[in-house]
Every structure is written in structure tokens, then in C-alpha cells.
C-alpha positions as CSV (number, residue, x, y, z in Angstrom):
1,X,83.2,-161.0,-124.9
2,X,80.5,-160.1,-123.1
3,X,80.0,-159.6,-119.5
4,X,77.9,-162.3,-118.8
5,X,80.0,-165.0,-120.9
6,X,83.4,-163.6,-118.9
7,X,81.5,-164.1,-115.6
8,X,81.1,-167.7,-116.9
9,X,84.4,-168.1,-117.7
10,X,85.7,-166.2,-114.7
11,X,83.4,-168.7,-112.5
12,X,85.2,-171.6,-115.0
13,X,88.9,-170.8,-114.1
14,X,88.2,-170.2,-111.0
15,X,86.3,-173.7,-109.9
16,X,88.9,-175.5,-112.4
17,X,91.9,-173.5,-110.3
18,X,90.3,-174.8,-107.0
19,X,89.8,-178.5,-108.4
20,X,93.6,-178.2,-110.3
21,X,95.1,-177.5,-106.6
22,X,92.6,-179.9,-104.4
23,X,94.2,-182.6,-107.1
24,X,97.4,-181.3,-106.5
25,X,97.1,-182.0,-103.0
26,X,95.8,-185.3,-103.1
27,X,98.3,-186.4,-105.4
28,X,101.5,-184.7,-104.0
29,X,101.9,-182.4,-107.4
30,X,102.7,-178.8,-106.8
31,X,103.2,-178.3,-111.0
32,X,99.3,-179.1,-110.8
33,X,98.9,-176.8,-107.7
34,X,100.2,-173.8,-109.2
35,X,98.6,-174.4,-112.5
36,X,95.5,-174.4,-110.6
37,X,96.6,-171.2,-108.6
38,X,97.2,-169.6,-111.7
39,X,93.6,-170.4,-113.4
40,X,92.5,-168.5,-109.8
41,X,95.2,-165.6,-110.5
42,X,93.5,-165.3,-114.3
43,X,90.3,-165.5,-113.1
44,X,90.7,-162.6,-110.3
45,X,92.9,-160.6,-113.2
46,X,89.7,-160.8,-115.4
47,X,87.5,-159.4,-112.7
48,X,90.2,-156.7,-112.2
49,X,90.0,-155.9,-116.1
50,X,86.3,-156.0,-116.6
51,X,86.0,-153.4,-113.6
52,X,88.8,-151.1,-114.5
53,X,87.1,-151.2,-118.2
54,X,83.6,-150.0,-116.5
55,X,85.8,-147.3,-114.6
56,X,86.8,-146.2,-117.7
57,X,83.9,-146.0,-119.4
58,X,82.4,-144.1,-116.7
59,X,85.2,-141.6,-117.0
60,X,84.7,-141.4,-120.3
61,X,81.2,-140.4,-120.3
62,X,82.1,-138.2,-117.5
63,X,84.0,-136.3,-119.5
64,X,81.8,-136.1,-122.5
65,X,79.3,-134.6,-120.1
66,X,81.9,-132.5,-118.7
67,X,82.3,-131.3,-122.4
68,X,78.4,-131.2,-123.2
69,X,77.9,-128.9,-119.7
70,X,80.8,-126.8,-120.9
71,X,79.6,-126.4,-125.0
72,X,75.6,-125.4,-123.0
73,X,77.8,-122.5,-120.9
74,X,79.5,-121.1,-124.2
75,X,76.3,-121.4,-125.9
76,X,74.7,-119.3,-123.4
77,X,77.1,-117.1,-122.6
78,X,76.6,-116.5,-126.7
79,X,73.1,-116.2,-126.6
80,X,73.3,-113.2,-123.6
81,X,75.9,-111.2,-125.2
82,X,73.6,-111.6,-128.2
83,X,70.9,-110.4,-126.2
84,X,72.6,-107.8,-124.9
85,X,73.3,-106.4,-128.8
86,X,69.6,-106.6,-129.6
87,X,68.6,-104.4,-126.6
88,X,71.5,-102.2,-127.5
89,X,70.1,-102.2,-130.9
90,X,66.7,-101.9,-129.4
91,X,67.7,-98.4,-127.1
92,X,69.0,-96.6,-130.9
93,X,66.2,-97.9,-132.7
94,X,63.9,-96.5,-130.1
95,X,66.4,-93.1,-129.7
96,X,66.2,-93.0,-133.4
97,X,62.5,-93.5,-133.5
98,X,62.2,-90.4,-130.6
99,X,64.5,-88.0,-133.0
100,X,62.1,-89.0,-135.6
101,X,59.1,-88.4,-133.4
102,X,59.9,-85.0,-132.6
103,X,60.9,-84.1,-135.9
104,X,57.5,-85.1,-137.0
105,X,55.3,-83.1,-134.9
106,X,57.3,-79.9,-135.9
107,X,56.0,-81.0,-139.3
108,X,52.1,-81.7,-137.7
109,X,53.0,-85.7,-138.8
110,X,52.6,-87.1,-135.0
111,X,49.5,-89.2,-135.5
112,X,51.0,-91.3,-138.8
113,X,54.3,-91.7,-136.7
114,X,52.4,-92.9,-133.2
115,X,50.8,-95.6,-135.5
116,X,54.3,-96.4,-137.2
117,X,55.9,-96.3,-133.6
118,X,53.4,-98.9,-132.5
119,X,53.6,-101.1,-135.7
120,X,57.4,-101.0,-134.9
121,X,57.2,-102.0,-131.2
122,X,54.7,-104.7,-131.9
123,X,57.2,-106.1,-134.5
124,X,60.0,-106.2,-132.4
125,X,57.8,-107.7,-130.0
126,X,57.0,-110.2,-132.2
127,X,60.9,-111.3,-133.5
128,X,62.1,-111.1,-129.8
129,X,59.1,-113.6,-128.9
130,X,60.1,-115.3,-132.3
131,X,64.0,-115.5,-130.7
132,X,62.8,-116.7,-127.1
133,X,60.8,-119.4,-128.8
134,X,63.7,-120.6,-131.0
135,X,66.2,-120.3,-127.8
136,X,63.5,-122.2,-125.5
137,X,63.6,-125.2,-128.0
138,X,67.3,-125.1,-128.7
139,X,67.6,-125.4,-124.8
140,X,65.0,-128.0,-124.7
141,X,66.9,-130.2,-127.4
142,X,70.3,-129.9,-125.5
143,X,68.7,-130.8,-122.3
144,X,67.0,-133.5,-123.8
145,X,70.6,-134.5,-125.6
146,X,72.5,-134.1,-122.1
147,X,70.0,-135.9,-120.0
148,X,70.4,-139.0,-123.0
149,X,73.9,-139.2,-122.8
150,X,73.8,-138.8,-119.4
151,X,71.5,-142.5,-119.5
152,X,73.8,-143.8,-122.2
């Protein structure tokens, strides 16, 4: 049913529960008293329902943004220990690439392996602006997701 039919029929007991005991009255009939008190108890009962149904649903989207918030903070807690492994990666690559270096300009190689060096640093340049880019718009969708159930 929906909310603006139960207000109508909410309105309906209760005006019919009001009329039921004011005939009640007039005619000495407390059978037709109470039966018009009880339209008023159903119609106050239905009020109680309808808002204890939006308290609900409020909890209930509480809690799936609760959830959302708490799935964003293990996603990024994922992404920085993943960041952390690329710069430790990063630090042997680049110890690595030093060894190399030096072994290279015993052997009179040093201008071949300052290009390669370069070439290499511009490439992981490039992949870890690749990886900020996809974690920007994976951030940028869940916001967007979060923010849309927030309205829902």
C-alpha cells in the first residue's frame, strides 16, 4: 500500500472512529463507542507502523553505508600496502640498476646504461601514472556509488 493511499485510509478510520463514537453518544450505545474507538486505535497503530517501517529503512541504509565506508577502508588500506610493495620493488630495481651501473663503467659501458637507466625510470614513471590513473577513477566510481546510495 502506499503511503499516500494509507494516509487516506488512516484519515478514513479515524473520521469514521470519531463519527462511530459521536453516534454512540447520541444514541446511548457504548458497543458503537468502542467500535469507533477502535477505528481511532487502528488508525493511530497504522501511523505507528508506517513510521517504524521508515525507521527501519533508514537503519537499513545506514548500515549498507556503514558497510560501503567500511569495504572503501579495506580497499585502501589494500591499495597502500600495494604501494608500499611497488616502492619496495622500485628501491631493488633501482639498487639493482646501481650494481649494474657500476659494473658497467668498469667495462667503459656507462653511456648505453645512462640511456637504459633513463628509458627505465621514464617507464616506471609511466605505469605508476598508469596505476594513479586507474586508482583515481576506481575512487571516483565508489564515491559516486556511495554518494547514490547514500540518495537512495
Amino acid at each position: 500500500m502506499s503511503s499516500r493511499t494509507s494516509a487516506t485510509q488512516r484519515i478514513a478510520d479515524r473520521v469514521k472512529g470519531k463519527a462511530k463514537k459521536v453516534a454512540g453518544a447520541v444514541a446511548s450505545d457504548d458497543t458503537l463507542r468502542q467500535e469507533g474507538a477502535l477505528h481511532e486505535q487502528k488508525a493511530g497503530k497504522a501511523l505507528e507502523a508506517e513510521r517504524l517501517a521508515e525507521k527501519a529503512e533508514t537503519a537499513a541504509a545506514r548500515a549498507a553505508l556503514a558497510e560501503r565506508q567500511r569495504s572503501l577502508a579495506l580497499e585502501e588500506q589494500d591499495l597502500a600496502e600495494k604501494a608500499e610493495r611497488i616502492a619496495k620493488a622500485d628501491a631493488t630495481m633501482e639498487e639493482e640498476a646501481e650494481r649494474t651501473l657500476e659494473h658497467q663503467r668498469r667495462d667503459g659501458r656507462t653511456r648505453q646504461l645512462g640511456n637504459e637507466r633513463a628509458a627505465l625510470t621514464e617507464e616506471r614513471r609511466a605505469l605508476a601514472a598508469e596505476a594513479a590513473v586507474e586508482d583515481l577513477d576506481s575512487r571516483i566510481e565508489a564515491s559516486k556509488q556511495a554518494r547514490n546510495s547514500e540518495i537512495r
